[in-house]
VMD Tcl script that builds the backbone (N, CA, C; Angstrom):
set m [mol new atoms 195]
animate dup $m
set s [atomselect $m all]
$s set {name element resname resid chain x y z} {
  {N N UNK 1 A 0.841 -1.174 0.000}
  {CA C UNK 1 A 0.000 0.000 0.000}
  {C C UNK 1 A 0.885 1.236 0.000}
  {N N UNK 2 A 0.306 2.382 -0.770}
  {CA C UNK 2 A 0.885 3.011 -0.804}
  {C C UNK 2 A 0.930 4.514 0.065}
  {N N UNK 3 A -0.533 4.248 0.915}
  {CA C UNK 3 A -1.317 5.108 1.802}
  {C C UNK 3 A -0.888 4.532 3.245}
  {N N UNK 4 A -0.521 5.403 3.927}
  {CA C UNK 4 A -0.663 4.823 5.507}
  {C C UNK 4 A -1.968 5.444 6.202}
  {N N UNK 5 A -2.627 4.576 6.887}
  {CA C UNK 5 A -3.628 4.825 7.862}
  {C C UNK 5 A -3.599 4.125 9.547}
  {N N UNK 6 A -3.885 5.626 10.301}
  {CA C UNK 6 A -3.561 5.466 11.280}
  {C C UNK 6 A -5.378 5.388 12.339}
  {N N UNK 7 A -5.548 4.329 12.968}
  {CA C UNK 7 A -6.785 4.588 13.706}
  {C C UNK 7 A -6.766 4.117 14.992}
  {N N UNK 8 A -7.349 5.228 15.719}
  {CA C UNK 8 A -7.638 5.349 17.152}
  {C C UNK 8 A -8.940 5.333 17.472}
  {N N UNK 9 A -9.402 5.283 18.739}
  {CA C UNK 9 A -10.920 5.681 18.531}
  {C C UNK 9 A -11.995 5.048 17.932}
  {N N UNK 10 A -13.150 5.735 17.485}
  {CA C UNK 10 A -14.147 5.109 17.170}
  {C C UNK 10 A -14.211 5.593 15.472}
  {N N UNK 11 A -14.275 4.463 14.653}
  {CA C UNK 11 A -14.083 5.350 13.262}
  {C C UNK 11 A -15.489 5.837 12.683}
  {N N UNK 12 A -15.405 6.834 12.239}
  {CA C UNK 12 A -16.579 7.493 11.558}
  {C C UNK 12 A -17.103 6.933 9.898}
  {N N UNK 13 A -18.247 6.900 9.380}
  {CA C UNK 13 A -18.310 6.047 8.673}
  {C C UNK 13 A -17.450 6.375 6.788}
  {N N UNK 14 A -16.875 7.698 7.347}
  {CA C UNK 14 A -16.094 7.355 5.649}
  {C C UNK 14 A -14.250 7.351 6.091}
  {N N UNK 15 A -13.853 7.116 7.383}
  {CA C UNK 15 A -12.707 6.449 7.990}
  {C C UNK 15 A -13.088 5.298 7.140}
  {N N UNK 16 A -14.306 4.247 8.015}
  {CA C UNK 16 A -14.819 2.795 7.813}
  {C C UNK 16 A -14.781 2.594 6.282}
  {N N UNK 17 A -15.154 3.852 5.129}
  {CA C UNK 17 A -15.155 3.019 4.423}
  {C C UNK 17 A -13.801 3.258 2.875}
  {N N UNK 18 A -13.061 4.192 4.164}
  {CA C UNK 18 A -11.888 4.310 3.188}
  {C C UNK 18 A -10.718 3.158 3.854}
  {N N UNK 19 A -11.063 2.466 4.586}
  {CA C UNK 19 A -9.905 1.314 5.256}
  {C C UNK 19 A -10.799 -0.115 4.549}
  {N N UNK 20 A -11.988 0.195 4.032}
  {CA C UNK 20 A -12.435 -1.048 3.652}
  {C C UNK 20 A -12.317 -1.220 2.137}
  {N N UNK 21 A -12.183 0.225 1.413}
  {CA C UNK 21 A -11.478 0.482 0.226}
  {C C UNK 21 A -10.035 -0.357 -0.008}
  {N N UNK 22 A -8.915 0.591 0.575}
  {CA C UNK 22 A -7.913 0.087 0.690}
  {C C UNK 22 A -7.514 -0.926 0.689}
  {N N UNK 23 A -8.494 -2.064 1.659}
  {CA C UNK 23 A -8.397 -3.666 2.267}
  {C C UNK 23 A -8.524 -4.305 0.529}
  {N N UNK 24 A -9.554 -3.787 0.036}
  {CA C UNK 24 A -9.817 -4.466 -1.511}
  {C C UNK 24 A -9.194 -4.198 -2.388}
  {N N UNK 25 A -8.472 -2.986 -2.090}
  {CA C UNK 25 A -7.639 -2.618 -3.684}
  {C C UNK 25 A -5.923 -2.836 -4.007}
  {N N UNK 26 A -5.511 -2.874 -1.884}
  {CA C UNK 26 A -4.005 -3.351 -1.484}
  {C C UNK 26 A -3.597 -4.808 -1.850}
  {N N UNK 27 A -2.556 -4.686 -1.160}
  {CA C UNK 27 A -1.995 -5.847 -1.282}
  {C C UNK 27 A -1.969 -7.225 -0.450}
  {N N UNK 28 A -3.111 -6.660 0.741}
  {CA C UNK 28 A -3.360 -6.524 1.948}
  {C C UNK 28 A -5.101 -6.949 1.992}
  {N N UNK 29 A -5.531 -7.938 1.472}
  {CA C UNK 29 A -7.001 -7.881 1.252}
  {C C UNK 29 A -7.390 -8.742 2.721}
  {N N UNK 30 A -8.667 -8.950 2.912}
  {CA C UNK 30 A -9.368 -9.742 4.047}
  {C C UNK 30 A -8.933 -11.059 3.748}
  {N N UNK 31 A -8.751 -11.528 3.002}
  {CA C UNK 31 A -8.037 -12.566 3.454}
  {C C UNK 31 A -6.673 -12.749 3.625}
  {N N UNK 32 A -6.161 -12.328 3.691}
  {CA C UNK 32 A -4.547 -11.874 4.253}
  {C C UNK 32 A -4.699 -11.321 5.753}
  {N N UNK 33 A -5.558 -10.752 5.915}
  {CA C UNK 33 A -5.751 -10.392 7.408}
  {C C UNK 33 A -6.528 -11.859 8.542}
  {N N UNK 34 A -7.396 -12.839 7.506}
  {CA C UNK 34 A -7.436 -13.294 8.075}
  {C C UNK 34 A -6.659 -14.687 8.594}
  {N N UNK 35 A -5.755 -14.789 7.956}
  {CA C UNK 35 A -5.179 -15.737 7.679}
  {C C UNK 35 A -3.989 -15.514 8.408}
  {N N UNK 36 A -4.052 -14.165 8.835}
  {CA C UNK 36 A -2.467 -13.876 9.839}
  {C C UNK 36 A -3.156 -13.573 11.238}
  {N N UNK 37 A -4.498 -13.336 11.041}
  {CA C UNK 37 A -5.071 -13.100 12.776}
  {C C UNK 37 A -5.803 -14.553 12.968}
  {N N UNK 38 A -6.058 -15.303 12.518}
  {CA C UNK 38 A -6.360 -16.545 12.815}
  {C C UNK 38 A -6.001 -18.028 12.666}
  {N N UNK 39 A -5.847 -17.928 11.501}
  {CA C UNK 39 A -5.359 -19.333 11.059}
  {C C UNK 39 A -3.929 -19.406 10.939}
  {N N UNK 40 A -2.821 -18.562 11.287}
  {CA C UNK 40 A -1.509 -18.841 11.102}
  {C C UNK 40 A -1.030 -19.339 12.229}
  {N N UNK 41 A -1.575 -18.715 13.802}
  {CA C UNK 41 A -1.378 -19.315 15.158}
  {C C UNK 41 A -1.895 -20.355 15.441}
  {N N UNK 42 A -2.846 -20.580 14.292}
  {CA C UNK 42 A -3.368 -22.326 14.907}
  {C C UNK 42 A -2.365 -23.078 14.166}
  {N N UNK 43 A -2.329 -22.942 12.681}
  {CA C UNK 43 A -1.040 -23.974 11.938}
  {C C UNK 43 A 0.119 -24.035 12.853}
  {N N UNK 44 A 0.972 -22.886 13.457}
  {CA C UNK 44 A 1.901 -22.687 14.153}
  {C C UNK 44 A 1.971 -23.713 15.244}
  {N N UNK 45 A 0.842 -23.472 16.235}
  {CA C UNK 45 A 0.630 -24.402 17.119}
  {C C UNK 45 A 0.804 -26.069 16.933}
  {N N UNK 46 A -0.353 -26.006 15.742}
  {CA C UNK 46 A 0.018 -27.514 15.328}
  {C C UNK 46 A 1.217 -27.799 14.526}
  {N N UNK 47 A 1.887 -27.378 14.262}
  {CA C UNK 47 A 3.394 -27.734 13.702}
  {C C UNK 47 A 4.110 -28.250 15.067}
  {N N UNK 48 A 4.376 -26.990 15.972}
  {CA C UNK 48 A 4.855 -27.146 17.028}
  {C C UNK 48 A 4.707 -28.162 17.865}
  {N N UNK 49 A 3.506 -28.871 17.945}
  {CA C UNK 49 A 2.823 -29.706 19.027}
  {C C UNK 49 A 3.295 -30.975 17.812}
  {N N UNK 50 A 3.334 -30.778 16.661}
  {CA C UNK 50 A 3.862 -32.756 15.720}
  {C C UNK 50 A 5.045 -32.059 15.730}
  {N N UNK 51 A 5.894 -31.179 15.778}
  {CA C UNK 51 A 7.262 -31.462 16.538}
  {C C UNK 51 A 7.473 -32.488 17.441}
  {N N UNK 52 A 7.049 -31.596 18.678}
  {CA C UNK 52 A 7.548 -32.384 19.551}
  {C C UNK 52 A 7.079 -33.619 19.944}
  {N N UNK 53 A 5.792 -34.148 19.633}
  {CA C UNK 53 A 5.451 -35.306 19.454}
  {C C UNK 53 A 6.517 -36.278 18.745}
  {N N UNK 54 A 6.982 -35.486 17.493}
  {CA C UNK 54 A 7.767 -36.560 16.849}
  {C C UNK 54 A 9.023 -36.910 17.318}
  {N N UNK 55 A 9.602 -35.439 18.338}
  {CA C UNK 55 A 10.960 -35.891 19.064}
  {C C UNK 55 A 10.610 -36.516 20.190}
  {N N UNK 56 A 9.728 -36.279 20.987}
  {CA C UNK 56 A 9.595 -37.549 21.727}
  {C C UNK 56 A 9.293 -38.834 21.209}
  {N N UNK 57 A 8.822 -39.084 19.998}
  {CA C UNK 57 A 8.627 -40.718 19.462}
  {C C UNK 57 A 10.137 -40.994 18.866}
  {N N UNK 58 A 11.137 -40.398 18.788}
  {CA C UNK 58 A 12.266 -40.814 18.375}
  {C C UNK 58 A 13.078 -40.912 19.474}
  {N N UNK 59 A 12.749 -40.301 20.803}
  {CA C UNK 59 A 13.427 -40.535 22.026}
  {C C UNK 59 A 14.451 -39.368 22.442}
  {N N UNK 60 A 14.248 -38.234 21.425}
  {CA C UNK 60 A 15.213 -37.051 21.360}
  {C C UNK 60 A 15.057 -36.574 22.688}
  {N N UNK 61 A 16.211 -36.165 23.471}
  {CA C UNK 61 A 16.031 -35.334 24.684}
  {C C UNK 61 A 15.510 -34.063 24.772}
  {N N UNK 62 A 15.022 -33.076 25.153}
  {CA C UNK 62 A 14.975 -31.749 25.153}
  {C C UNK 62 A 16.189 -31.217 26.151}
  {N N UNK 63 A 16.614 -31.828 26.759}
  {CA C UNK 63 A 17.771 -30.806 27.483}
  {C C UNK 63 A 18.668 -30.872 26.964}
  {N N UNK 64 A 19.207 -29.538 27.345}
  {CA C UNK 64 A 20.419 -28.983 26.697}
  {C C UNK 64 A 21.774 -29.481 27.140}
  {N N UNK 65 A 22.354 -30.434 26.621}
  {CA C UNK 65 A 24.019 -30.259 27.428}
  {C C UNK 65 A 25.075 -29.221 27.372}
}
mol reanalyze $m
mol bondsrecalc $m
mol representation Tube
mol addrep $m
């Protein structure tokens, strides 16, 4: 994007509908937002959790020597 927008407060409705502009015309659409506020911390999680599942099924230690 080539606009920065800054919001505080309660937005008024042509704030609302110049950030909902932007969302559709950037690079930056609703699904990019949602996919980094929701679904990237769950994949994350589950990566993390068949990690260590899998180093404990191989018998890997976690401590450090």
């Amino acid at each position: 994007m080539s606009e920065f927008l800054s919001v505080s407060g309660r937005l008024k409705s042509r704030d609302l509908k110049r950030l909902i502009r932007m969302s559709r015309t950037g690079t930056v659409g609703p699904t990019t937002l949602y996919y980094a506020g929701l679904t990237a911390p769950i994949i994350s999680a589950s990566v993390a959790l068949l990690a260590r599942q899998g180093a404990d099924a191989l018998g890997w230690d976690d401590s450090r020597s």
